[in-house]
N, C-alpha and C positions, 0 to 999 in steps of 0.2 A: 395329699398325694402319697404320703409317706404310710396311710393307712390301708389305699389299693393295691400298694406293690406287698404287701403283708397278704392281703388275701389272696393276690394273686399266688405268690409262693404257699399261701397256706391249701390252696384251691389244687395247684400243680403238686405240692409234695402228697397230699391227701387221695390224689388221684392217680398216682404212682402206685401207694404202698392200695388200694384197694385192685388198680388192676393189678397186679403183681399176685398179692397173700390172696383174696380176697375173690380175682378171678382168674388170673393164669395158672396158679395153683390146683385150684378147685375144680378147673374144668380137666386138666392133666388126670389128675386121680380121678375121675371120673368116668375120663377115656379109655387109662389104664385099669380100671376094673370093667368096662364093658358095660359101664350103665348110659343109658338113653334116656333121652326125656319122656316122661310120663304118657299116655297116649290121651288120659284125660284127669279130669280135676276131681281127684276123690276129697276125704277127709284129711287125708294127711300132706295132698298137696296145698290144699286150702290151708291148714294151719300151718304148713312150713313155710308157705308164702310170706304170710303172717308175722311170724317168726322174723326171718330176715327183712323183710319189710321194718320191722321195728328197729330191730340190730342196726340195718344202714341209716336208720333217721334218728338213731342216739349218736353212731358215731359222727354223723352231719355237723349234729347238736353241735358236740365237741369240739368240731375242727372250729365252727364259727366262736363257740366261747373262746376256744387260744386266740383267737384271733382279737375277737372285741374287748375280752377283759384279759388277755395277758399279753399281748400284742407280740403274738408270736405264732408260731407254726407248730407242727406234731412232732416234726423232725428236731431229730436229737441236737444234729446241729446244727439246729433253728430255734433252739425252744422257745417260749411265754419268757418276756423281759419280769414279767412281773405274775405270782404264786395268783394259782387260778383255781377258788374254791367258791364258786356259784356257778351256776348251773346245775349238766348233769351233777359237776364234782360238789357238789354240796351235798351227795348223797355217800357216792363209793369216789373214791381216791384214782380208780382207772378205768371210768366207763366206758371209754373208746377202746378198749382191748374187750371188755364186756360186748360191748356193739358189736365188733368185729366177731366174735364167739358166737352170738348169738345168730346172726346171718349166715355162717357157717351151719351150725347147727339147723337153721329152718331151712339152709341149702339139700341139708342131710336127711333132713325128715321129708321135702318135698322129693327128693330123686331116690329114697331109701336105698341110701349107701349106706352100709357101714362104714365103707373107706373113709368118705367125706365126714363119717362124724368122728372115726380114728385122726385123721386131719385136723379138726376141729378140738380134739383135747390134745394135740399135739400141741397146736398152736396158742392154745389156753396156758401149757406146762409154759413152752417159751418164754411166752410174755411174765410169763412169773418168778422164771429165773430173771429175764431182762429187768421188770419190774426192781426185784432186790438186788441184782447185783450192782446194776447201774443205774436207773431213775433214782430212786431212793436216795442212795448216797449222792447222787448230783446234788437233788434239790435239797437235802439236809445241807450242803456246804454251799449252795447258793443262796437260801433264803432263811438256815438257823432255825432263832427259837419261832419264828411264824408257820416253818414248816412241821417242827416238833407238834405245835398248837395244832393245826389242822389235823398229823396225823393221829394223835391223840383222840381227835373226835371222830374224825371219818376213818368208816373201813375201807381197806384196801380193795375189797373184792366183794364185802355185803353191809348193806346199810347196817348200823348201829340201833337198836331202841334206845338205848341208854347208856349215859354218860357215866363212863368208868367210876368216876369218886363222889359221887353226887348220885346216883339214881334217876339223875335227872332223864327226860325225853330230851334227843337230840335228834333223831331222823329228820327234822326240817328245820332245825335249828343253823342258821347262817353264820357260818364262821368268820369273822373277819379280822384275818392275823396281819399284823401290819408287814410291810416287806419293802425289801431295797430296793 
């Protein structure tokens, strides 16, 4: 029971911050520059489709991995009881702000906004002050040398080939740093 009222909260906080950032935003700038929807599906609607289509099915990814392996939510003050490095985050450190970027951006290339793709590195910047100012130092003080471990191997924002002191391949290499 204890693991539906999780998704539940991870279901509702996730469907919050997409309609909010993700579509009450998007549609606003969108208004306010005077763009309309497409009248038919060229190339670049088809690959913005695309685009976002994939963005929302990473950030999906994500919300169910906090959910099933770190038994938590997106929300800050909700997070993962426990450091969540498989899945997408076996790859980059913040794929759910990746997702969300991305679907912005195939938002942008479908409805050819500039605005919405000004929108879209707006909200890339954010998340990357957010990311260091406050993620970062959270989970360094809540989960120490496992978090050190992870970030050491995974990037923040683009997969690694290789492992810093070894040369080693890492890009699908499974981190599993033990945690509290």
């Amino acid at each position: 029971m204890k693991a539906v009222f999780v998704l539940l909260r991870s279901l509702t906080y996730g469907s919050l911050f997409v309609a909010l950032l993700l579509v009450l935003v998007p549609a606003r700038v969108l208004e306010w520059s005077g763009i309309t929807r497409p009248a038919g599906m060229g190339v670049a609607q088809w690959a913005g489709g695309t685009i976002a289509m994939g963005g929302a099915a990473l950030a999906v990814w994500c919300v169910l991995t906090f959910w099933l392996v770190g038994r938590g939510t997106p929300a800050p003050f909700d997070a993962p009881r426990r450091l969540v490095v498989s899945g997408p985050y076996r790859w980059v450190r913040n794929p759910m702000y990746l997702g969300a970027v991305a679907a912005l951006m195939g938002a942008a290339l479908y409805y050819g906004s500039v605005a919405l793709a000004g929108y879209g590195v707006l909200f890339f910047a954010l998340a990357h002050v957010f990311v260091r100012a406050y993620e970062e130092p959270t989970l360094r003080r809540t989960f120490g040398a496992a978090f050190e471990a992870y970030r050491h191997h995974v990037g923040r924002w683009l997969p690694r080939a290789h492992d810093r002191t070894r040369g080693e391949r890492t890009r699908h290499k499974e981190v599993k740093p033990t945690c509290r």
